[in-house]
C-alpha positions as CSV (number, residue, x, y, z in Angstrom):
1,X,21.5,-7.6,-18.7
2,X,19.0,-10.1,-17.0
3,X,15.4,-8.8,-16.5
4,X,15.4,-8.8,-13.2
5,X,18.2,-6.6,-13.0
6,X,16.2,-3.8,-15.3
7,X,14.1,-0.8,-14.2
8,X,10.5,-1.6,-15.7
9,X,11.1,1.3,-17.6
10,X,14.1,-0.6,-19.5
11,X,11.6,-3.6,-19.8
12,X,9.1,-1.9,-21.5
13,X,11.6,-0.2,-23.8
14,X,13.1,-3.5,-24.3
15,X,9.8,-6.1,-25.0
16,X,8.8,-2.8,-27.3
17,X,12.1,-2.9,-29.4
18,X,12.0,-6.9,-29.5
19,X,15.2,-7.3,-27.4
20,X,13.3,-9.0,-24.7
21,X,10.6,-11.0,-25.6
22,X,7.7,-10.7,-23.3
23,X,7.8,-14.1,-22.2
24,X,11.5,-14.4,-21.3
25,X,10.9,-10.9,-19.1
26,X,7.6,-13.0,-17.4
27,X,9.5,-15.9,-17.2
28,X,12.1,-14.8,-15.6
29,X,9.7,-12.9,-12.4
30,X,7.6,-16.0,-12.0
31,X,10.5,-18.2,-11.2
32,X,11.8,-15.8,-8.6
33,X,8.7,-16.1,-7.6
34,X,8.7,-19.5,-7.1
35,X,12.5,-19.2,-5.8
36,X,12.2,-17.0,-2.8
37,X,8.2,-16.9,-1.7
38,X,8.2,-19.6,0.1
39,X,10.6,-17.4,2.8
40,X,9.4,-13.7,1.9
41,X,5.4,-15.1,2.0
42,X,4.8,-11.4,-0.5
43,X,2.3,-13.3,-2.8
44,X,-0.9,-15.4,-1.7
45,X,-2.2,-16.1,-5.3
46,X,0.0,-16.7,-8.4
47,X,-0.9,-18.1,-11.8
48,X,2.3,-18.7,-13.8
49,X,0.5,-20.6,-16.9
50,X,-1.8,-17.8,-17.2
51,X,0.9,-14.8,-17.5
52,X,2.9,-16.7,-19.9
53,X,0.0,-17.1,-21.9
54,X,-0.5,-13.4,-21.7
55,X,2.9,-12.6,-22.3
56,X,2.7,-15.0,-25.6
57,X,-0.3,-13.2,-27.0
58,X,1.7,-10.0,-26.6
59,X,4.6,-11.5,-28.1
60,X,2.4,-13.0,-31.2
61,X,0.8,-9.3,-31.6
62,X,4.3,-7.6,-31.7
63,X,5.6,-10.0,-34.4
64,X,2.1,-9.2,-36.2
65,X,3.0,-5.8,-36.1
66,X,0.1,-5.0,-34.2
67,X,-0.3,-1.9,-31.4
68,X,0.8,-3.0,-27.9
69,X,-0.2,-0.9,-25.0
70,X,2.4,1.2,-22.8
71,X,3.2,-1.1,-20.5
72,X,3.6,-3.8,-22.7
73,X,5.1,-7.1,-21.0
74,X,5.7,-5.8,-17.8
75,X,5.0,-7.6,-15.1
76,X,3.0,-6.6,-12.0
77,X,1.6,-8.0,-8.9
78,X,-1.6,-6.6,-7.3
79,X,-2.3,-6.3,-3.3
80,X,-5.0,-8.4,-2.6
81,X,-7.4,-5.7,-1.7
82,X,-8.0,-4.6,-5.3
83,X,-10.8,-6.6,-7.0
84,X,-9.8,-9.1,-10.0
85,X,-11.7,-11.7,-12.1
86,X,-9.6,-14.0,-12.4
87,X,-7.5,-14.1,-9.1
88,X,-9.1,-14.6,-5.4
89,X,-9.4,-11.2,-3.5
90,X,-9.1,-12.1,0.1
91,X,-8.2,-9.0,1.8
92,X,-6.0,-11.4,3.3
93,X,-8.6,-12.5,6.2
94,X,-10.8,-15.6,6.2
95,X,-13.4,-13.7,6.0
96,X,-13.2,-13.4,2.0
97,X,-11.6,-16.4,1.7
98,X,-11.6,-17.8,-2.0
99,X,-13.9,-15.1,-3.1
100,X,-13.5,-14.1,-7.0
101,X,-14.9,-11.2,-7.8
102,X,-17.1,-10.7,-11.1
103,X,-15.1,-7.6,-12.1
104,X,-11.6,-6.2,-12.5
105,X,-11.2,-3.2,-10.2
106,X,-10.4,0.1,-12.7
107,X,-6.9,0.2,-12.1
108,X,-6.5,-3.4,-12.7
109,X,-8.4,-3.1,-16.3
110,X,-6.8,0.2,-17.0
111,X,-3.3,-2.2,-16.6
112,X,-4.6,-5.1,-18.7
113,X,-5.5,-2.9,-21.6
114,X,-2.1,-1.5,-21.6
115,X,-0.7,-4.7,-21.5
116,X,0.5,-5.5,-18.5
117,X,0.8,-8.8,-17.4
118,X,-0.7,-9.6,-13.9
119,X,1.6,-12.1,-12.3
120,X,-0.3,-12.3,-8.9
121,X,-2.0,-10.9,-5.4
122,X,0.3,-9.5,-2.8
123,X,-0.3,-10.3,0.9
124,X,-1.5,-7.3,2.9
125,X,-2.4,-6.8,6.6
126,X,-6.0,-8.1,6.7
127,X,-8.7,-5.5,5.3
128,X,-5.6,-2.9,5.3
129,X,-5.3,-2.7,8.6
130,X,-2.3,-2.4,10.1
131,X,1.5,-1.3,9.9
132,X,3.4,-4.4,10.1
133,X,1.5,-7.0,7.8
134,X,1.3,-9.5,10.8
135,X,-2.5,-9.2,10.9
136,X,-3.0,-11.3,7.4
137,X,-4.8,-14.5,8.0
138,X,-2.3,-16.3,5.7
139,X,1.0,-15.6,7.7
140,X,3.4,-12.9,8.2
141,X,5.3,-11.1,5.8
142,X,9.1,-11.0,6.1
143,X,11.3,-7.3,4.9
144,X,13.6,-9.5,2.5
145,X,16.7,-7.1,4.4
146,X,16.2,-9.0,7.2
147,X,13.8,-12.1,7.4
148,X,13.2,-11.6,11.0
149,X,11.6,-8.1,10.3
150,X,8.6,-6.7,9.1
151,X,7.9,-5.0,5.8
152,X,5.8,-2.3,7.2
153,X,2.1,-2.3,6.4
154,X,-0.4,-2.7,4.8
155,X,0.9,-2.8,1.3
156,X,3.9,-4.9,2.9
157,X,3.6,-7.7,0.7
158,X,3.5,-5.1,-2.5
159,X,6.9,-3.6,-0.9
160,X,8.6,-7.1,-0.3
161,X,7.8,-8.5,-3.2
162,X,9.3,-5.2,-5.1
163,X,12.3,-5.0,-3.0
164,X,13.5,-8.8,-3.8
165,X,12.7,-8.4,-6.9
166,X,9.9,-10.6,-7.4
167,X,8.0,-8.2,-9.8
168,X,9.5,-4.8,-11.2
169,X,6.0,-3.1,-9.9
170,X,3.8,-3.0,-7.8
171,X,0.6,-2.2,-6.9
172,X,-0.6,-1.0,-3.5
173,X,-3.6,1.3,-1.5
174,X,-2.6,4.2,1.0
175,X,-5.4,4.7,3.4
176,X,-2.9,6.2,6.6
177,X,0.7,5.6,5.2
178,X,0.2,1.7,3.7
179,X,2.4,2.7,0.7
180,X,4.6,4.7,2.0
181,X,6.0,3.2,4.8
182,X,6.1,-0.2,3.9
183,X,8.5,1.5,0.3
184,X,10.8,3.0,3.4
185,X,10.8,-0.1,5.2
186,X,12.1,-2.3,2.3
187,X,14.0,0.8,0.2
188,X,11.8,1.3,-2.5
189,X,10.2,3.9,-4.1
190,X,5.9,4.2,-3.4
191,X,4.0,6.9,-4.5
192,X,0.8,7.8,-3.1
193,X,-1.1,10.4,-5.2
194,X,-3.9,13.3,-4.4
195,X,-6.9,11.4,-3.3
196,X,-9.0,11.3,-6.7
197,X,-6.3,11.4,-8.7
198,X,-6.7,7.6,-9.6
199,X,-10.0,5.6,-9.3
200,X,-11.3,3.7,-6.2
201,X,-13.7,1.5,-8.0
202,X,-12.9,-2.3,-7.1
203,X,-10.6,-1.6,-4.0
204,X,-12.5,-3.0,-1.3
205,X,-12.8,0.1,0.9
206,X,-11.1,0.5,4.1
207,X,-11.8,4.5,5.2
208,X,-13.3,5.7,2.0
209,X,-12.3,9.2,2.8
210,X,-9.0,8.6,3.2
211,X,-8.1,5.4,0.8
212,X,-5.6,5.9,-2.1
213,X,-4.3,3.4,-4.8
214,X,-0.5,4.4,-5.7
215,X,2.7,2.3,-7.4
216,X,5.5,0.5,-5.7
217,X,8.8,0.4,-7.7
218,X,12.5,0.8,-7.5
219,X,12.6,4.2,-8.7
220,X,10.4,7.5,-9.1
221,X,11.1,7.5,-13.1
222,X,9.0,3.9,-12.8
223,X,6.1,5.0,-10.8
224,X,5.8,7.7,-13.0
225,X,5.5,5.4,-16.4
226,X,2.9,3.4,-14.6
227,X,0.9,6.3,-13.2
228,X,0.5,7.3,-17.0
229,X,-1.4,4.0,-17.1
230,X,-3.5,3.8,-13.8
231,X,-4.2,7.7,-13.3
232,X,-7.3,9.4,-14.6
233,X,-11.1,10.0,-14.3
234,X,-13.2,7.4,-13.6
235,X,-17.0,8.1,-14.0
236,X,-17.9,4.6,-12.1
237,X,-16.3,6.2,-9.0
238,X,-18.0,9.5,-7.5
239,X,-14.5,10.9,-6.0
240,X,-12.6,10.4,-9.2
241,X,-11.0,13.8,-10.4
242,X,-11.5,15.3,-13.7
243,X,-8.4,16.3,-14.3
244,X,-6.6,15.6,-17.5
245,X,-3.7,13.3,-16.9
246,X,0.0,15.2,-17.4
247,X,2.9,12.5,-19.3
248,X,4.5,12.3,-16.1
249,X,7.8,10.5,-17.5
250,X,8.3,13.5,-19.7
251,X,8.0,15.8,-16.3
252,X,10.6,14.3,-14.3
253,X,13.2,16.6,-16.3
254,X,14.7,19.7,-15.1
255,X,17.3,20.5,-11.7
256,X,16.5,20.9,-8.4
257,X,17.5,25.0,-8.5
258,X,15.0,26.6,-6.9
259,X,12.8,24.2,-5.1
260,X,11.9,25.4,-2.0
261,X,11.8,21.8,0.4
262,X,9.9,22.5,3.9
263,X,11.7,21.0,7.4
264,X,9.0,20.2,9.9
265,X,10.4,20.5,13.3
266,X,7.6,18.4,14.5
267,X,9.0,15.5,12.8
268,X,12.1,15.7,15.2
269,X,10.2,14.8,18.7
270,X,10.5,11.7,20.5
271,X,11.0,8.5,19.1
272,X,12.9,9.8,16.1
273,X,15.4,7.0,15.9
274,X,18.8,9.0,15.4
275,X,20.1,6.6,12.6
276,X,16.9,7.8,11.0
277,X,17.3,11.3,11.3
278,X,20.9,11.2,10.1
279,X,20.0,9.6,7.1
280,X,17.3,12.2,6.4
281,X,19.8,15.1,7.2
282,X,22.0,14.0,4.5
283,X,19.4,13.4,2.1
284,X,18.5,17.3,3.4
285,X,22.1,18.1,2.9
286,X,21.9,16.6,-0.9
287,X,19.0,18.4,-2.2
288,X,20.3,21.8,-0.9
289,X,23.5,21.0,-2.7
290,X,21.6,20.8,-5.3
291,X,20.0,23.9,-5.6
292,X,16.8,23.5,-3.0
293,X,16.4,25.7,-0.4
294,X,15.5,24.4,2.9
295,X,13.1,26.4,5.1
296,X,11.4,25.6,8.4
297,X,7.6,25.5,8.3
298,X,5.0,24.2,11.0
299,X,2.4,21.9,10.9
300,X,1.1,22.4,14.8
301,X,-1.6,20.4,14.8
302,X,0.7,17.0,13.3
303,X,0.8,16.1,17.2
304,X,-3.0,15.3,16.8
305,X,-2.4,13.3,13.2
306,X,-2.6,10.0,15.2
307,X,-5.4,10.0,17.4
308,X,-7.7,12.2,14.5
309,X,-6.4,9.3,11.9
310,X,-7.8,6.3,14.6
311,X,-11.1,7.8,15.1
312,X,-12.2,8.6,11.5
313,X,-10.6,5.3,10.2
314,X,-12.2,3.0,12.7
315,X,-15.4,5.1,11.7
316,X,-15.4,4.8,8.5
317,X,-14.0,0.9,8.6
318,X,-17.0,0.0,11.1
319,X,-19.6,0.9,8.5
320,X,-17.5,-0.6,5.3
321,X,-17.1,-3.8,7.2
322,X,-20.7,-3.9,8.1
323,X,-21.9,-5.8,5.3
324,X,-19.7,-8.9,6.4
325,X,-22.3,-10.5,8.3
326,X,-22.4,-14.0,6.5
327,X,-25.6,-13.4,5.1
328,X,-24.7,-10.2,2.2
329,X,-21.2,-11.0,2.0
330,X,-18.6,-12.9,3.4
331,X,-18.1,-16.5,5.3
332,X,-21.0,-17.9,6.7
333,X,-21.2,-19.8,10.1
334,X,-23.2,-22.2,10.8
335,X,-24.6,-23.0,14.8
336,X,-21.7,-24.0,16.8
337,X,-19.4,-24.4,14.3
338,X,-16.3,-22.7,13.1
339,X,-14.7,-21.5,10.4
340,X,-11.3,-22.8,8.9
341,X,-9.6,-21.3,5.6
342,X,-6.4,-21.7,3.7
343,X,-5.1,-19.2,0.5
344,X,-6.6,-19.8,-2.2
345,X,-9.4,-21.8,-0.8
346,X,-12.7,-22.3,0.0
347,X,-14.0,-21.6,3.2
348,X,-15.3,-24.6,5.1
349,X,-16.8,-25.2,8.5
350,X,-15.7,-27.9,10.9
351,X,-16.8,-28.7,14.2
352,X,-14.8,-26.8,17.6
353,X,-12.9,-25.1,15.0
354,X,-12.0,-21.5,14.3
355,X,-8.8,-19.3,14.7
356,X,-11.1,-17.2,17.3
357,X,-13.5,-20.0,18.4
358,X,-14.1,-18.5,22.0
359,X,-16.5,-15.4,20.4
360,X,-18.4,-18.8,19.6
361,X,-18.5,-21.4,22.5
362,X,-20.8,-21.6,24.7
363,X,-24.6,-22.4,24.7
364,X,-26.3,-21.2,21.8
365,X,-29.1,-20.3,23.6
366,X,-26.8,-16.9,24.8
367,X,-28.2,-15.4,21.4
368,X,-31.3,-14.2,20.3
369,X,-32.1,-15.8,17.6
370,X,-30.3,-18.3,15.4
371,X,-30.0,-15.4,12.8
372,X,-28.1,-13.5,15.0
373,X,-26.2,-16.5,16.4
374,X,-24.8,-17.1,12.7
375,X,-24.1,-12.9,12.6
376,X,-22.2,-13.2,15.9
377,X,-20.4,-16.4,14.8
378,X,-19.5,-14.9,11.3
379,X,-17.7,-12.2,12.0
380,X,-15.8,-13.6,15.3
381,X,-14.6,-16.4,13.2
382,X,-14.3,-14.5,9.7
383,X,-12.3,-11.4,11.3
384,X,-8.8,-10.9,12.9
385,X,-8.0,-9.4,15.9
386,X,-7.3,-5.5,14.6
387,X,-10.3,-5.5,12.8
388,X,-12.4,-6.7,15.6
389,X,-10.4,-4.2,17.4
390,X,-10.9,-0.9,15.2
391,X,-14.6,-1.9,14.3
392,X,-15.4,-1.7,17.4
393,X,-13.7,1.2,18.3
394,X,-15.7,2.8,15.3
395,X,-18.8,1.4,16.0
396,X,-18.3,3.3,19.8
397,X,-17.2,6.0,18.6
398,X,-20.6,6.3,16.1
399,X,-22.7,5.1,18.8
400,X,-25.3,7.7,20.5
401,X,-24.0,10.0,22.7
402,X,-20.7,9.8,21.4
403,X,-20.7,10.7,18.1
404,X,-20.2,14.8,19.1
405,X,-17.6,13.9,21.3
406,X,-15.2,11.6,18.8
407,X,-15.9,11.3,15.5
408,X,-17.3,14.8,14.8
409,X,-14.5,16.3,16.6
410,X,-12.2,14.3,14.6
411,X,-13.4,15.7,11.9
412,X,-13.0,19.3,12.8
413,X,-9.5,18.4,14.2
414,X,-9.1,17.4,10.0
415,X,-9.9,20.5,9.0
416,X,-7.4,22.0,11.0
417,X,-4.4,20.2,9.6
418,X,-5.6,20.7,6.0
419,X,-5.2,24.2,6.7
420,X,-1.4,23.4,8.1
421,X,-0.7,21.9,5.3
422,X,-2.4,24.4,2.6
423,X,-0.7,27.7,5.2
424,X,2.5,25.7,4.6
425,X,2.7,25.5,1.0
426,X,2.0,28.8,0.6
427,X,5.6,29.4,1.6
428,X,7.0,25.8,0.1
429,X,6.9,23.7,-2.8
430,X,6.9,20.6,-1.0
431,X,7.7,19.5,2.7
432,X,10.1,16.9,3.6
433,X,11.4,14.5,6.3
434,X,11.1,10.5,7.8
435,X,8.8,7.8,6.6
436,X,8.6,6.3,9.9
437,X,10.1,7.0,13.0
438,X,12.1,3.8,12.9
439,X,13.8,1.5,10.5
440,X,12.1,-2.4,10.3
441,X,11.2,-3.7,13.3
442,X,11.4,-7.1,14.4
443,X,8.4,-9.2,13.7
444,X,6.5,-9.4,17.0
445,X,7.7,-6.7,18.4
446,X,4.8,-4.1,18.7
447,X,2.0,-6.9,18.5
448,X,1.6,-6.7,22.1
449,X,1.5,-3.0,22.4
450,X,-1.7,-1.6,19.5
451,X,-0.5,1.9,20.5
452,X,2.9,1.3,19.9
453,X,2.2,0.3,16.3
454,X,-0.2,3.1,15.6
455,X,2.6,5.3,16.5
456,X,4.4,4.0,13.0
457,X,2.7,6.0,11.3
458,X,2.8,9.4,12.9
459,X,4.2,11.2,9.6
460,X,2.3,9.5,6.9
461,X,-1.0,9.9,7.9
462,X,-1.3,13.9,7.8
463,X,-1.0,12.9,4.3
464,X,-3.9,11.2,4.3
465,X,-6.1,13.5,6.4
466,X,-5.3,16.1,3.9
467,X,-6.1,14.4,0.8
468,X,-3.0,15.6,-0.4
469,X,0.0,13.3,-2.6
470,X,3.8,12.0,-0.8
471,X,6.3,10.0,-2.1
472,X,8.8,7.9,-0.3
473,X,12.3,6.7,-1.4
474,X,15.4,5.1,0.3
475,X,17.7,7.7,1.8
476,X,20.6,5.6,3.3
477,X,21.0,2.2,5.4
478,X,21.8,1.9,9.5
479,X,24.7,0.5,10.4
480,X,23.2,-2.9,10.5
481,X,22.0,-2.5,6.8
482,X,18.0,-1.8,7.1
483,X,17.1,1.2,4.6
484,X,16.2,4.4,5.6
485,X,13.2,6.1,3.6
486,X,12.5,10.1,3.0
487,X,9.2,11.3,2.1
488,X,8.0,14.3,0.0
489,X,4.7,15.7,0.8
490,X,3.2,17.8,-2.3
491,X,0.3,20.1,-2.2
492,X,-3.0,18.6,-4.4
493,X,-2.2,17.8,-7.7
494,X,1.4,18.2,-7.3
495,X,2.4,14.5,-8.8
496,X,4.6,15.7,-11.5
497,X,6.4,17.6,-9.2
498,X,6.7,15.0,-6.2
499,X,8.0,12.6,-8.8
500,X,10.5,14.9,-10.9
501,X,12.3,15.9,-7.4
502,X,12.3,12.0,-6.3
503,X,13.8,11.4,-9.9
504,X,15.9,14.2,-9.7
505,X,17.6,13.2,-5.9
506,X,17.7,9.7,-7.4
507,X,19.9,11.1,-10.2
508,X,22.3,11.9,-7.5
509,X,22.1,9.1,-5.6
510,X,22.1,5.3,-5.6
511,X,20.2,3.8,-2.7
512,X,17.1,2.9,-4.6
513,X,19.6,1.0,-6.8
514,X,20.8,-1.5,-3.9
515,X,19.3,-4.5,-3.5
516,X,18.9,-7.6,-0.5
517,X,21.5,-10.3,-0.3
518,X,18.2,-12.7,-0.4
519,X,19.4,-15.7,-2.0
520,X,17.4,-18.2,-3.8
């Protein structure tokens, strides 16, 4: 069996033995890399002399007879929002262009010292915002099920590069649904977990309130050997949870007798695409025959999840993003000039230039001050459209007089579908349904429309709100061969048990087994 056609469970087991020599298993993801990027556009950094080398010294340590760390030779790509040393973070916008940061974020270290190799950045909608990945600065990302559709977002270069087997794993961030949906979109499996349960430290921050670093894989029984790895208390990060760390792998045993699964009838409204809710139905149908029990439950205020989720995240992005100003951090303008940047480069300025050069024309004497002419020209020309958009939908909803009316009722509205969730569990184990209302969307589609695109993520971002974990996995096709995902939403904590039912439906199925006709 070639590498790419093993779980990275089988990998490890198999670099471990000596079957597989890490190298060969690195190898072998670097030049589908190099085969099929260039139409899927998943990665923006990769460093193939660098992983073999760390593949090399893993392979020289095993014949040594020397420890190796649980994720020995396994390959794994990083979205670009998470810091590392020896990779640009970009945040896929120009406004981070070439930046390296000076240290690994904690769930990239906790992956080197297990021995993971690191094979590159994934592309991402800009700062994480978005549901599509069309906003990255460095070009669209295409669902490798259909090139002509999108991955889903933000994680969506994570998802595609997963699902066309570009790296076994993973990693992405969840602030509203960005692991999630983008795992339905290109039928894989994503896992976001409670918010706390794995560090924050080194993910450049989005809505810090609501952001959550999970894996991307094929399968549950994967995500759960790499949250082994990447879960735990972190003292450098103030929301990190205490909580010991369970051997999830060794959890994912046991049937499906007895688990009480939650139907939301709220998740059937308009907009439900009916190929969708088919698919779900029979995923439904195979857990109850099974042993699970369905059981209708209510989460009345899920009709508000949208507006509550664009008002706190716009809130919280407006302040995060504040520090871009070209002077602390970020691309600096100079007076009446633009700014131009490619992946993996610098940023440079050149005369009338600039992907958003209108914020900047005109007479410099329209600003204050020259200070606050290279402010102004900064972040017009350093930030895309949807982040110019929800900062400034943040910064209004802040602004005096408002803050009662928006953000502080957002925040109440919060509260309320906490306790719709927390009532709700007190009845279930774990509530079920759609990913997203849709299957992948043509590129283009919904750029015209913001709303239209919010509206993707109408059940993931409850999740969110709550602070609570969900896990999404491939539930069928549509006729015209676009996967269908099904999520799991557990209460706090609940990983081992999100990821033994996952596990336990994948026993009984195959469709996270099936892969894209994407040749190279």
């Amino acid at each position: 069996m070639q590498p790419l056609d093993r779980s990275a469970t089988e990998l490890v087991a198999a670099v471990r033995s000596g079957d597989l020599t890490a190298v060969a298993c690195t190898e072998a993801f670097v030049d589908r890399i190099e085969a099929v990027n260039g139409r899927v556009n998943a990665f923006l950094a990769v460093d193939r002399q660098r992983a073999l080398d760390q593949a090399a010294a893993i392979d020289a340590r095993r014949s040594a007879g020397q420890p190796l760390g649980a994720l020995a030779g396994l390959p794994v790509a990083v979205k670009d929002a998470l810091c590392t040393t020896d990779f640009p973070t970009t945040c896929a916008s120009r406004m981070l262009a070439g930046y390296r940061p000076p240290y690994d974020a904690d769930v990239v270290a906790r992956l080197r010292r297990a021995d993971a190799v690191i094979v590159g950045k994934t592309n991402m909608d800009e700062f994480a915002m978005g549901g599509s990945n069309e906003n990255s600065a460095f070009g669209d990302v295409h669902n490798p099920w259909d090139l002509a559709r999108t991955p889903g977002g933000s994680s969506g270069g994570s998802a595609a590069c997963v699902a066309a087997d570009m790296a076994p794993v993973a990693i992405g961030s969840d602030t509203g649904g960005s692991i999630r949906q983008p795992a339905g979109l290109c039928g894989i499996t994503g896992f976001k977990p409670t918010y706390g349960r794995i560090s924050r430290r080194g993910l450049v921050a989005f809505a810090s309130s609501l952001d959550q670093i999970g894996p991307m894989a094929r399968s549950a029984a994967d995500c759960a050997l790499v949250m082994e790895t990447i879960a735990g208390h972190d003292p450098g990060d103030a929301t990190s949870l205490g909580e010991p760390v369970p051997s999830y792998t060794h959890e994912l045993t046991g049937s499906l007798a007895g688990l009480r699964i939650g139907r939301v009838a709220e998740h059937y409204g308009p907009g439900l695409d009916p190929e969708v809710a088919q698919g779900v139905e029979e995923a439904f149908a195979a857990f109850r025959a099974a042993g699970a029990t369905i059981h209708d439950v209510e989460l009345p205020h899920a009709k508000y999840g949208i507006p509550t989720y664009y008002l706190i995240a716009p809130c919280e992005a407006s302040s995060n993003l504040a520090r871009y100003d070209g002077a602390h951090y970020g691309v600096r303008a100079e007076p009446g000039r633009g700014v131009r940047a490619e992946p993996g480069r610098g940023v440079r300025a050149e005369p009338g230039r600039g992907r958003h050069a209108e914020a900047g024309d005109g007479d410099a004497g329209q600003f204050e001050s020259p200070l606050v002419e290279m402010y102004c020209r900064s972040r017009a020309e350093g930030f895309g459209p949807e982040v110019k958009r929800r900062i400034m939908l943040g910064t209004y909803a802040l602004s005096a007089g408002y803050y009662e009316a928006f953000y502080a009722k957002a925040l109440r509205v919060r509260r309320l579908i906490q306790r719709d969730f927390l009532e709700a569990f007190a009845k279930v184990d774990v509530i079920a349904g759609p990913v997203s209302p849709t299957a992948a969307f043509l590129l283009g589609e919904k750029t015209g429309d913001p709303l239209a695109m919010y509206l993707v993520d109408m059940y993931t971002v409850g999740t969110n709100l709550a602070g609570i974990g969900g896990i999404s996995f491939p539930c069928g096709f549509t006729a015209g061969g676009l996967p269908i995902g099904f999520q799991l939403q557990g209460p706090a904590l609940s990983e081992s048990l999100l990821l033994r039912a996952a596990h336990q439906y994948q026993q009984l199925t195959d469709w996270h087994l099936r892969r894209p006709a994407l040749a190279t």
